[in-house]
Every structure is written in C-alpha cells, then in structure tokens.
C-alpha positions as CSV (number, residue, x, y, z in Angstrom):
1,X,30.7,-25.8,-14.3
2,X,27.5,-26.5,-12.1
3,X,29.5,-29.0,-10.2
4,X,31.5,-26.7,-9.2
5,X,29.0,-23.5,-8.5
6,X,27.1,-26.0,-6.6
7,X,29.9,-26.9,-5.0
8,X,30.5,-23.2,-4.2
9,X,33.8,-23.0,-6.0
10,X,32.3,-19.9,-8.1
11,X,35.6,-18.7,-9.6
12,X,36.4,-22.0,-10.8
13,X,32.8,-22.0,-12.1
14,X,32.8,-19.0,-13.6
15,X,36.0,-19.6,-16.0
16,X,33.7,-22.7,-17.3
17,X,30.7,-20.6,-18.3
18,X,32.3,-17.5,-19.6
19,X,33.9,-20.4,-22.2
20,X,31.1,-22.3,-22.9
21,X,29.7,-18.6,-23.8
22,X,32.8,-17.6,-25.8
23,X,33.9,-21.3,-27.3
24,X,30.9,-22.9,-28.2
25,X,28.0,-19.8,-29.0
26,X,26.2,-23.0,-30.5
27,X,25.4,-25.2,-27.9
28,X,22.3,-25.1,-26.4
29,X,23.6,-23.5,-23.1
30,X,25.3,-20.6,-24.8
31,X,22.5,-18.2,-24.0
32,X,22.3,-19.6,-20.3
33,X,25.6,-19.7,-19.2
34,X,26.5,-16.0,-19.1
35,X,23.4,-15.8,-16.8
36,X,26.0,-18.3,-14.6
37,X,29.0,-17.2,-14.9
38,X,27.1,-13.7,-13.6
39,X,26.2,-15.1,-10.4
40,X,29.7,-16.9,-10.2
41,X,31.1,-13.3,-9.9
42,X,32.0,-11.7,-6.4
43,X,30.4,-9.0,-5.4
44,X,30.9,-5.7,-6.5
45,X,32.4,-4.0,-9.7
46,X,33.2,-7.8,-11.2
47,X,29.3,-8.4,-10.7
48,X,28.0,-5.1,-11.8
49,X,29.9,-6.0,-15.7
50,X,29.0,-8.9,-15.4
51,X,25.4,-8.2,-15.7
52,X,25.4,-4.9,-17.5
53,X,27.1,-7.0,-20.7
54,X,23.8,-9.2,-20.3
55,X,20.9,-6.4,-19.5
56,X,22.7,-4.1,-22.3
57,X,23.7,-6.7,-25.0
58,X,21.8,-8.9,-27.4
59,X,20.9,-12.0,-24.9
60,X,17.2,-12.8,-25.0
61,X,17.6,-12.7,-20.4
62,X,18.1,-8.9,-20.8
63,X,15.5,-7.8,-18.9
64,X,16.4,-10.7,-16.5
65,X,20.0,-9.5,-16.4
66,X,18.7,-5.9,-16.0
67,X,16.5,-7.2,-12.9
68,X,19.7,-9.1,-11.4
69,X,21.6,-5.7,-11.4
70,X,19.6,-3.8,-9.5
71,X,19.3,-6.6,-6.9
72,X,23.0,-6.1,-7.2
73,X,23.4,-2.6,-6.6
74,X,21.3,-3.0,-3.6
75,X,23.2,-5.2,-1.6
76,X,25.9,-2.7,-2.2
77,X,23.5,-0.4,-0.5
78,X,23.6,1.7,-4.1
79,X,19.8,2.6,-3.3
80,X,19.7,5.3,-6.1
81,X,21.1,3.1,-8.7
82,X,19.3,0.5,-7.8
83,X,15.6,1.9,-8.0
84,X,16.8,3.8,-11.3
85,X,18.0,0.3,-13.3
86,X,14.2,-1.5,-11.8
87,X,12.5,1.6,-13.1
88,X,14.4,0.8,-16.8
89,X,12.7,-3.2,-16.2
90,X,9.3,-1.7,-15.3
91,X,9.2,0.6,-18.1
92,X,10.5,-2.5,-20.5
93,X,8.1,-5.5,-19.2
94,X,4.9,-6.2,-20.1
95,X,2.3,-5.6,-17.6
96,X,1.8,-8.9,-16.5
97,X,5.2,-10.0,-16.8
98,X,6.7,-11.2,-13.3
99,X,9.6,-9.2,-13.3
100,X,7.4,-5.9,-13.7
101,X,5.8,-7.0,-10.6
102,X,9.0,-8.0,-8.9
103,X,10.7,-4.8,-9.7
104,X,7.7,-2.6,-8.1
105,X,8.2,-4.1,-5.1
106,X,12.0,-4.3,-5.3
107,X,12.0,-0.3,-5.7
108,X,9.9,-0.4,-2.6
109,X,12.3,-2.7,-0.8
110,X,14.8,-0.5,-1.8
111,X,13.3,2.6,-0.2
112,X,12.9,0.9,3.3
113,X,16.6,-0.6,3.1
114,X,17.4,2.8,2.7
115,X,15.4,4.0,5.5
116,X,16.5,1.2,7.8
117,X,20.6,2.7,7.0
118,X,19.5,5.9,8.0
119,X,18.0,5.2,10.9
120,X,14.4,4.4,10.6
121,X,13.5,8.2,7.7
122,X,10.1,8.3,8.0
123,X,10.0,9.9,4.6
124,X,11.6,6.7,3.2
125,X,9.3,4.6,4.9
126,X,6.2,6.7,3.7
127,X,7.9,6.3,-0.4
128,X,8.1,2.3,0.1
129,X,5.0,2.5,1.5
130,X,3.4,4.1,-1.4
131,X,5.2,2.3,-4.0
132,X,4.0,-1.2,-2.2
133,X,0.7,0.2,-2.2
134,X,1.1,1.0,-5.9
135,X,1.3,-3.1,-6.6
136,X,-0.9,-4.0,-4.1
137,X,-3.6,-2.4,-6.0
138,X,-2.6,-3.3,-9.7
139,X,-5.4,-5.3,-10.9
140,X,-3.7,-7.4,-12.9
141,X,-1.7,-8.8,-10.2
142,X,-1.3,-12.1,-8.6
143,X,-2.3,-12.6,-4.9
144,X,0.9,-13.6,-4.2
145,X,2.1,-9.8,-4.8
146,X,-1.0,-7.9,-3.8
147,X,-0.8,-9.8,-0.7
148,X,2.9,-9.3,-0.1
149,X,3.3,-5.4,-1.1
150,X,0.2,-4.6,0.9
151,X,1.7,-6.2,4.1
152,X,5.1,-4.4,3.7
153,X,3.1,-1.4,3.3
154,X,1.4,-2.0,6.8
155,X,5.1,-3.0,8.0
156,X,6.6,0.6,7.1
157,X,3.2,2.4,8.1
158,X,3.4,0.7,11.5
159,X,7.3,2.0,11.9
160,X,5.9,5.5,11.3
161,X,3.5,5.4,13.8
162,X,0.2,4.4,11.7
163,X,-1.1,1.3,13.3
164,X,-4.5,1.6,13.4
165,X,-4.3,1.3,9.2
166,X,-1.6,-1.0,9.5
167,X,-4.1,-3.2,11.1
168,X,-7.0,-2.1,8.4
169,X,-4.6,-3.8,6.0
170,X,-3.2,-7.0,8.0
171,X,-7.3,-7.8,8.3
172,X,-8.2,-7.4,4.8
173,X,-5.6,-9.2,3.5
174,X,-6.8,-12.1,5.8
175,X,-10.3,-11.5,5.0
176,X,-10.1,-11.2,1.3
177,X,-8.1,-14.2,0.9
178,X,-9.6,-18.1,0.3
179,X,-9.6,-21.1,2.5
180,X,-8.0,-23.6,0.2
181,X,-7.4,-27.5,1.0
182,X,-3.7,-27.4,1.7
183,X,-3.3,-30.6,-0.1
184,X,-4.0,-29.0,-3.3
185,X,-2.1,-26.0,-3.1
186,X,0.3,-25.1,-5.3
187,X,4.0,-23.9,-5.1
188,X,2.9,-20.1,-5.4
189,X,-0.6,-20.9,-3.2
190,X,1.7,-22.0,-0.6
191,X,3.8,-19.1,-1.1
192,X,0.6,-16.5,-1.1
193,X,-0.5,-18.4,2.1
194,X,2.7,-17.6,4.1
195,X,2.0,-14.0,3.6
196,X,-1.7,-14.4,4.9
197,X,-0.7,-16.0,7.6
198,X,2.1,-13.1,8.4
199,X,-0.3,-10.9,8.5
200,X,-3.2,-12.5,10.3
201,X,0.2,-12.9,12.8
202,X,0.7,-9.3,12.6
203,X,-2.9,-8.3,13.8
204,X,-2.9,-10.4,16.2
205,X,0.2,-8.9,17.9
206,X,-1.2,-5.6,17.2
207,X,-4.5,-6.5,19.1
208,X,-2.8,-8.3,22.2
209,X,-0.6,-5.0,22.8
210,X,-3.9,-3.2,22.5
211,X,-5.2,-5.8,25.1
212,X,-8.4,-6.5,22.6
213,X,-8.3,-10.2,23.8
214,X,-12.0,-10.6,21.9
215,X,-10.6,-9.3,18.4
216,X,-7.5,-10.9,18.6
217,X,-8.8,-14.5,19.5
218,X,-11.2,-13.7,16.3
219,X,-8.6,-13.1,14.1
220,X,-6.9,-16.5,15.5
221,X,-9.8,-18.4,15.0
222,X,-10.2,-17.0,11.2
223,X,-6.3,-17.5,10.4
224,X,-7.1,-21.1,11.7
225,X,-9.5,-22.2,9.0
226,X,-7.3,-21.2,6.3
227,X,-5.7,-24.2,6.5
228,X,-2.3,-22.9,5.6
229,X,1.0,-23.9,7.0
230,X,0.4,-22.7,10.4
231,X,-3.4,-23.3,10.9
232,X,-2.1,-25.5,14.0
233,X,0.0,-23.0,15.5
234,X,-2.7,-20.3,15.3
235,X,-5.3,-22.7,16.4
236,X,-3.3,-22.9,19.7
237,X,-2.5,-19.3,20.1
238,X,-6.4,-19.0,20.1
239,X,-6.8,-21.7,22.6
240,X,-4.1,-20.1,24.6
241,X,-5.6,-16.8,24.8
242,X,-9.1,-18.0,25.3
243,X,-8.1,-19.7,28.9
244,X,-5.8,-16.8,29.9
245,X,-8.1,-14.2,29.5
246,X,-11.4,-16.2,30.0
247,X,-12.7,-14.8,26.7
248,X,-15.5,-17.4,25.5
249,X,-18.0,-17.2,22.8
C-alpha cells in the first residue's frame, strides 16, 4: 500500500489500507491506515467521508482527521465549512497542542482565500488579519507561529492599505527574533528563520518603494547577522544598495 501511494497510484493504495483497517483491526497499522487510505481519496465528496468516519469515530487521530477535513473543505473553496470544522479542533485541543495552533491560523488562511476569490474584500482581509493577530499574541506559542501569523497579518494589512503597521510588524518580528549559529539549528529553527527572513524581505521592499535607502540598508545589514538561510543574499542586497545610492555609515 505505501509502494503504491508513493508511487502515486492512490486508488490502488487506497483499496490496501481500507483492508488492512477492515481485515486485520489487530495489527499494528490498523489505527494508521485509515489516516492513508484518507489521503488516497480524490478530492471531494470521496475525501470529505473519508475523513468525517475518522474525525467522528473512535480512532485515537480524531482531532487529526478533524484538522485534515477542514484543509479539505478549503481546497474546495468551502470557506464556511471549513473555519466551522477548525473552530470544533480549537475548541477540542489542548492549548499547547500543535493542531490548536495550526487551526488558528488555518481559520485565518481561510478568511484571506476567501477574500482573494472575491476579489481582494477588505473585510475578509481585516478578519484574517485579526485572527492571525489572535495567535501571534498567544503566549504559549512557539516562534515558529507567532512569527508566521504576525507576518500574514502585515500581508493582509498591507492589501488593505495599512503599510506603515505592516512595516511596524515585519521589523519587530526581525528585531525580536535571535541570531542563532545556523549549524545548530533545528528543523523547526530553520523553519522559524524562513519567516524572519520573509519579513525582514518584506521591510525592505516596503522601505525601497518609500526610497528610505538609510532604513532599508539597516534592515539588510540586521537580517544579515541572523545567519539564516539567506544571510548571503541579504548581505548583498545591502552591498548593492549601499553603492547605488552612496548611502555609507
């Protein structure tokens, strides 16, 4: 059965977990393969069952299965649907569980899809903007999502017009964070980093369409000693703009 999902022969696949599930409910991947044989399904009604029999049944990957239809019903662009099933994960998870964080921001991802079908509704933008800001500021947090919600908060406060705090938040984001040896990072440091560097990105852009060639080579400058993935890149930018604009310290 992984052979072929891997292979991307899912309705092959498929047949293969929904009988490991049905034949052999003691082997050890009995509670794991209906999770499979979910994300063997095509898209649509088939998928929506599929996950519904997990997130409402007895398998201990409810809430998981709950999560996984929402995502579902918003690549059917079922916005409605899909922010009511994350609100039934975020009222079920623990506070610090991942998919309570994941679920904040997926309703807030929701809300700008939506706003992004109907061309661009500011008061869609200004809900997935609050709800981002809602899990940017949750204490309990890891960087990883206070950094991420708070920069798609700028990105749908900067599509309604609100720059100047979009930029607010691209710069705190970049200030707040540490410079860590990227040798030692970890898989969800490295992750958080790409986000800091997005925004430090961000401000930058925002600063060289304000023509502020002084701010935006400082924001360069401090991107470049966080030794993230694109310290290089950002090292040069500053380099760049620094003999353009014969801005010099």
């Amino acid at each position: 059965a992984r052979q072929l999902f891997e292979a991307n022969r899912i309705d092959e696949a498929r047949v293969l977990f929904e009988k490991i599930a049905r034949d052999f409910p003691d082997s050890p991947f009995a509670e794991l393969a209906p999770i499979f044989a979910a994300r063997s399904s095509r898209p649509g009604d088939e998928a929506i069952l599929a996950w519904k029999t997990i997130a409402y049944g007895a398998s201990p990957f409810a809430a998981q299965g709950l999560h996984e239809l929402g995502l579902t019903f918003m690549q059917l662009d079922r916005f409605d649907e899909a922010r009511g099933v994350f609100s039934e994960v975020i009222e079920q998870t623990q506070a610090d569980d991942p998919l309570h964080f994941a679920s904040i921001a997926d309703t807030g991802y929701a809300y700008y899809l939506e706003a992004l079908a109907k061309g661009q509704d500011e008061s869609l933008l200004i809900k997935a903007a609050e709800t981002f800001s809602t899990l940017s500021r949750k204490p309990n947090a890891p960087d990883y999502w206070k950094y991420s919600a708070a920069l798609r908060r700028a990105r749908c406060l900067e599509a309604v017009g609100n720059q100047e705090v979009a930029l607010e938040i691209y710069r705190s984001i970049v200030s707040s964070s540490s410079t860590t040896d990227p040798t030692v990072l970890s898989q969800n440091e490295v992750r958080t980093e790409e986000w800091v560097f997005s925004a430090g990105f961000f401000a930058i852009q925002i600063l060289q369409e304000n023509r502020d060639w002084r701010a935006a080579i400082k924001m360069a400058d401090e991107l470049s000693r966080k030794n993230g993935p694109r310290a290089i890149e950002v090292s040069e930018l500053a380099e760049q703009m620094r003999l353009k604009h014969w801005v010099w310290d």
